[in-house]
C-alpha positions in Angstrom: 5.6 -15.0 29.2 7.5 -11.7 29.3 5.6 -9.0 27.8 7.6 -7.8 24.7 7.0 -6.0 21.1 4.1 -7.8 19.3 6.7 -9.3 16.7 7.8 -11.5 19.6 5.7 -13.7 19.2 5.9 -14.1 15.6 9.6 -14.8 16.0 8.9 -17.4 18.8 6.5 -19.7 16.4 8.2 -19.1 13.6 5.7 -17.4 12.2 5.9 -14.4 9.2 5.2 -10.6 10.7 2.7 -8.8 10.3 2.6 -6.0 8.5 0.7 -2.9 9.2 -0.9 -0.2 7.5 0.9 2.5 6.5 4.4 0.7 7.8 7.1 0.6 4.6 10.7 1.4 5.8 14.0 -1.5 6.0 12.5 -2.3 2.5 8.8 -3.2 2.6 6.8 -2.1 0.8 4.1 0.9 1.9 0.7 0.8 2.4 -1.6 3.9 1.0 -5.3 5.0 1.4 -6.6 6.3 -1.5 -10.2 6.9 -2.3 -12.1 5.1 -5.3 -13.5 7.6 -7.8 -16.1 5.7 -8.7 -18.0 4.2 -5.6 -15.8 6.7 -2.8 -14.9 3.7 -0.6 -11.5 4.4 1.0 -9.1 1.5 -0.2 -5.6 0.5 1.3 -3.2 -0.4 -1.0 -0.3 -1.8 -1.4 2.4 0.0 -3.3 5.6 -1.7 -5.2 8.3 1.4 -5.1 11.2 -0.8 -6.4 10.5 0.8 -9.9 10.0 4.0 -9.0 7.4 6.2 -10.1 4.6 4.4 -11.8 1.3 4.2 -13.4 -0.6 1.4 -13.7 -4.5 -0.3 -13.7 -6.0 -1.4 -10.1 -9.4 -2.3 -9.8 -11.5 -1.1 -7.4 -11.7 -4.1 -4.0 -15.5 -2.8 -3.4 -17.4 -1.9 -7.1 -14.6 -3.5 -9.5 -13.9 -0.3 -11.6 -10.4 0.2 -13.2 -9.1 2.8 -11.3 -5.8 4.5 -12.8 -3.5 4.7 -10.2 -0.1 7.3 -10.3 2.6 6.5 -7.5 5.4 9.4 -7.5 8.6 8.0 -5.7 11.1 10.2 -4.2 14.5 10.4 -5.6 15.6 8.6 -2.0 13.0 6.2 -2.8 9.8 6.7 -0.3 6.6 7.5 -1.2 5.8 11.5 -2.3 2.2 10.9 -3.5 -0.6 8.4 -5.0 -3.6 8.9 -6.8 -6.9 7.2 -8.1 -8.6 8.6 -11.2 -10.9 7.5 -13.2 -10.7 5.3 -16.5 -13.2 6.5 -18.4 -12.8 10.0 -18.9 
């Protein structure tokens, strides 16, 4: 087989791409690392910019606090920043 982009592949099974971290332009969604203020495990995210800026509950994927999260869109629509802070201050 011709050696090619990685997606090649994926296209010649049929299969759905792969998406990695920190990738988010032609409308995917973008991928963040932000650190949990609880335990300090950096966590990748996942972040839904179709709404724009946005604050919302996430729990922590390593010690399963509710981490407050604050995603500031751009006014073209990319990511400007994210945050993690805590809930119970």
């Amino acid at each position: 087989m011709k050696s090619g982009k990685p997606t090649d592949i994926d296209k010649l099974y049929g299969l759905e791409p792969v998406i990695e971290p920190g990738e988010g332009s032609d409308g995917v969604e973008p991928f963040a690392d932000v650190q949990c203020p609880y335990c300090g495990e950096t966590l990748t995210v996942r972040l839904d910019l179709s709404a724009g800026s946005q604050s919302y509950v996430e729990d922590c994927q390593v010690c399963c606090q509710p981490m407050q999260m604050s995603v500031r869109a751009a006014e073209d629509g990319t990511l400007d920043a994210v945050s993690a802070e805590r809930m119970d201050r």
